[in-house]
Structure formats: C-alpha cells, structure tokens
C-alpha positions as protocol buffer text, in pm:
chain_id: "A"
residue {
  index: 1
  type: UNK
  ca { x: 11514 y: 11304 z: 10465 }
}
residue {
  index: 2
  type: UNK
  ca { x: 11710 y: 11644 z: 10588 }
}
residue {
  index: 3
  type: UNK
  ca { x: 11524 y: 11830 z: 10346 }
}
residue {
  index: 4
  type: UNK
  ca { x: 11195 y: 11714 z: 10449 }
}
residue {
  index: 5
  type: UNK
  ca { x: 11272 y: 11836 z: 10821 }
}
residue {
  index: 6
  type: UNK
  ca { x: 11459 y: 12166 z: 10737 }
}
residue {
  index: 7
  type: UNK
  ca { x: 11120 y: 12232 z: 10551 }
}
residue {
  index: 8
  type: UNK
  ca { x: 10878 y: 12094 z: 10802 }
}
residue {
  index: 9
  type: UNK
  ca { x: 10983 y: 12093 z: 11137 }
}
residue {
  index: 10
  type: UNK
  ca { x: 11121 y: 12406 z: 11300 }
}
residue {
  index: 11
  type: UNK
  ca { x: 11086 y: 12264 z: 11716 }
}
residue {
  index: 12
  type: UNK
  ca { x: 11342 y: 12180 z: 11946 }
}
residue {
  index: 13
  type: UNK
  ca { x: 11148 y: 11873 z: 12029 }
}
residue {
  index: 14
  type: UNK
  ca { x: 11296 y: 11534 z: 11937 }
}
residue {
  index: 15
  type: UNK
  ca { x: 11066 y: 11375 z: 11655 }
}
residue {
  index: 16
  type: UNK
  ca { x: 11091 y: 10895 z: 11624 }
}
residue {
  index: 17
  type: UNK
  ca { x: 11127 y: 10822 z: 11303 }
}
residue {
  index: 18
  type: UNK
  ca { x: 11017 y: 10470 z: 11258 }
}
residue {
  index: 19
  type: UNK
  ca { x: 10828 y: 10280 z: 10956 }
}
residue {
  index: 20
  type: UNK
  ca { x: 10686 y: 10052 z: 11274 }
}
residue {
  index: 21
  type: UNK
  ca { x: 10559 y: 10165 z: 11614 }
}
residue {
  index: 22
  type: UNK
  ca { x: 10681 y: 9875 z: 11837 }
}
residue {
  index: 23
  type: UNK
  ca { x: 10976 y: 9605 z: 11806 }
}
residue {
  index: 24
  type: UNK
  ca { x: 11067 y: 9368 z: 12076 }
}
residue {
  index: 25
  type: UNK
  ca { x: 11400 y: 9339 z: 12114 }
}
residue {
  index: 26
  type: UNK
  ca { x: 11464 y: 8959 z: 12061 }
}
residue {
  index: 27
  type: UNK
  ca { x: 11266 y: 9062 z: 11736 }
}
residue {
  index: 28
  type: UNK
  ca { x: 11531 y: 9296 z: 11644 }
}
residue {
  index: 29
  type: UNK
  ca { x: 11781 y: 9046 z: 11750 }
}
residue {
  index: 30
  type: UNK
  ca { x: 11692 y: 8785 z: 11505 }
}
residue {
  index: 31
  type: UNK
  ca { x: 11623 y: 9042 z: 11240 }
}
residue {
  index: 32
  type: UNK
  ca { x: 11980 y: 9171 z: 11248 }
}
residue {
  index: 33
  type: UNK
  ca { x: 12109 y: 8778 z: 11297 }
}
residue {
  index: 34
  type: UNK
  ca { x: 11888 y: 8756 z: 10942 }
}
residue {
  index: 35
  type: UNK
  ca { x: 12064 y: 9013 z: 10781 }
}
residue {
  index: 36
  type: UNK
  ca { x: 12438 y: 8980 z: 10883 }
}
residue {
  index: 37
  type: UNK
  ca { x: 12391 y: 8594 z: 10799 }
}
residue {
  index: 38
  type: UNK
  ca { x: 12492 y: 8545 z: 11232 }
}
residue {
  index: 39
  type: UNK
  ca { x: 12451 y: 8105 z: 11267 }
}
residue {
  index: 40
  type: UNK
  ca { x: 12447 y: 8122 z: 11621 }
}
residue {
  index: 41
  type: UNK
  ca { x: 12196 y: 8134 z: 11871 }
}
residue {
  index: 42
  type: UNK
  ca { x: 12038 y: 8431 z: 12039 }
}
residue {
  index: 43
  type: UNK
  ca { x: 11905 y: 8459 z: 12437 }
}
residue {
  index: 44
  type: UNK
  ca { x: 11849 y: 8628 z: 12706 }
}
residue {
  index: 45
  type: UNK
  ca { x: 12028 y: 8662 z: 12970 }
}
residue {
  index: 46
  type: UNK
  ca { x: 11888 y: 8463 z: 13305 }
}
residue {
  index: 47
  type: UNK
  ca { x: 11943 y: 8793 z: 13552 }
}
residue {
  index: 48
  type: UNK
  ca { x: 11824 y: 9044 z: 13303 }
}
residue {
  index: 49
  type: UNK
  ca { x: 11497 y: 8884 z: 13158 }
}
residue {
  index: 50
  type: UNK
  ca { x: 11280 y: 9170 z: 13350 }
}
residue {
  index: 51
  type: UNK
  ca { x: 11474 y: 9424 z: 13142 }
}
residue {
  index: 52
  type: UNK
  ca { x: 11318 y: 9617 z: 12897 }
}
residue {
  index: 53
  type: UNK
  ca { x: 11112 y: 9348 z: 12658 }
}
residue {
  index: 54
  type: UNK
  ca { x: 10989 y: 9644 z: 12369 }
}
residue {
  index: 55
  type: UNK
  ca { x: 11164 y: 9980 z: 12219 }
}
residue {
  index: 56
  type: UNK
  ca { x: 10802 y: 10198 z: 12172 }
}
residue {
  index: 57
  type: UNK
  ca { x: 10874 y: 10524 z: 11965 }
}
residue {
  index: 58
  type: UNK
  ca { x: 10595 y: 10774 z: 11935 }
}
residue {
  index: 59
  type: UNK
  ca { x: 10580 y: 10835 z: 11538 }
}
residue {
  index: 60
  type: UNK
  ca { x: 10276 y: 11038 z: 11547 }
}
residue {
  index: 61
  type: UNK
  ca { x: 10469 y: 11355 z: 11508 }
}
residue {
  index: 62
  type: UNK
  ca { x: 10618 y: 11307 z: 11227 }
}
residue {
  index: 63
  type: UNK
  ca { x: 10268 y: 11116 z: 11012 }
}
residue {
  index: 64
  type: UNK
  ca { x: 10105 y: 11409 z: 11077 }
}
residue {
  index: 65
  type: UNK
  ca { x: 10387 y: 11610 z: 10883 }
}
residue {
  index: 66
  type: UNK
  ca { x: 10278 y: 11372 z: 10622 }
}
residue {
  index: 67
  type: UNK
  ca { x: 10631 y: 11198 z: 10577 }
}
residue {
  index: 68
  type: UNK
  ca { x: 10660 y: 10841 z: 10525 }
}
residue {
  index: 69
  type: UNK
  ca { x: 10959 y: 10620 z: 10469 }
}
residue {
  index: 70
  type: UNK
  ca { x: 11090 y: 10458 z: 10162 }
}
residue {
  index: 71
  type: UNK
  ca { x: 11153 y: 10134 z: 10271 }
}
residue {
  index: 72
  type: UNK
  ca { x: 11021 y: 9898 z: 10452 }
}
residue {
  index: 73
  type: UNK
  ca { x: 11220 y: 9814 z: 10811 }
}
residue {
  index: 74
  type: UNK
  ca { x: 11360 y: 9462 z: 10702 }
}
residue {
  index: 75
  type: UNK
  ca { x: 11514 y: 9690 z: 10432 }
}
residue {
  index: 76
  type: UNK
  ca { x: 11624 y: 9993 z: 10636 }
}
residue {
  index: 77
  type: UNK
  ca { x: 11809 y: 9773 z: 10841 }
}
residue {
  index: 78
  type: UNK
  ca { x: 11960 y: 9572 z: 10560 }
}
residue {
  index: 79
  type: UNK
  ca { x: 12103 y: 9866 z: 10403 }
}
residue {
  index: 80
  type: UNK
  ca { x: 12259 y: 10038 z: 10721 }
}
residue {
  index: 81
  type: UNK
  ca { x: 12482 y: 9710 z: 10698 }
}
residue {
  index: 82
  type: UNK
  ca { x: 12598 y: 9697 z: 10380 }
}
C-alpha cells in the first residue's frame, strides 16, 4: 500500500482507509473477541452508553484513486493479531 500512495496521492490531507464505511463499536468488540478466541463477555458501560455508538470514516477519497483492499475486514483484523 505505500507505493500506491507515493504514486497517487501527493495532499497533505488525511485519506480513511477502510474496506467498510461504518462499524459499531460493540461490532468491533465481538469481532476482535472472535479473533483473539476472548470467552468472556462484552458490555457497555452503564454511565457511558451515550458515548460514541459508530466509528464513520469517509473512504471516498481514496475509491476514487481507484485502490481497493486485499482482504476482506474479518481478515485485516485477523492478521494484525497474529
């Protein structure tokens, strides 16, 4: 992926790179409970439920440089772990 941006993106600008445009966080949660084999139980927190409920990245910016990932994010996340 450095190549791709030294070759296509020359802004100061941050750029999302995402293979999805919206997670919740408990989603995340249990996905990374999935992968790291975690047992226990996952929930939120009684004072902090009106925290923030979604991470939203704005990908557009980088489809319309035409690059697109090579896994899927079950698998990105799988291999950052091991």
């Amino acid at each position: 992926m450095p190549a791709f941006f030294i070759l296509q993106y020359n802004e100061r600008e941050v750029i999302h790179v995402s293979v999805r445009n919206d997670i919740s966080i408990l989603e995340l949660a249990d996905l990374v409970k999935e992968i790291v084999g975690y047992k226990g139980k996952i929930g939120l927190a009684a004072t902090k439920q009106d925290g923030t409920p979604r991470i939203l990245l704005d990908v557009s910016k980088i489809k319309k440089l035409g690059w697109m990932p090579r896994y899927d994010f079950f698998e990105g996340i799988k291999s950052i772990y091991e």
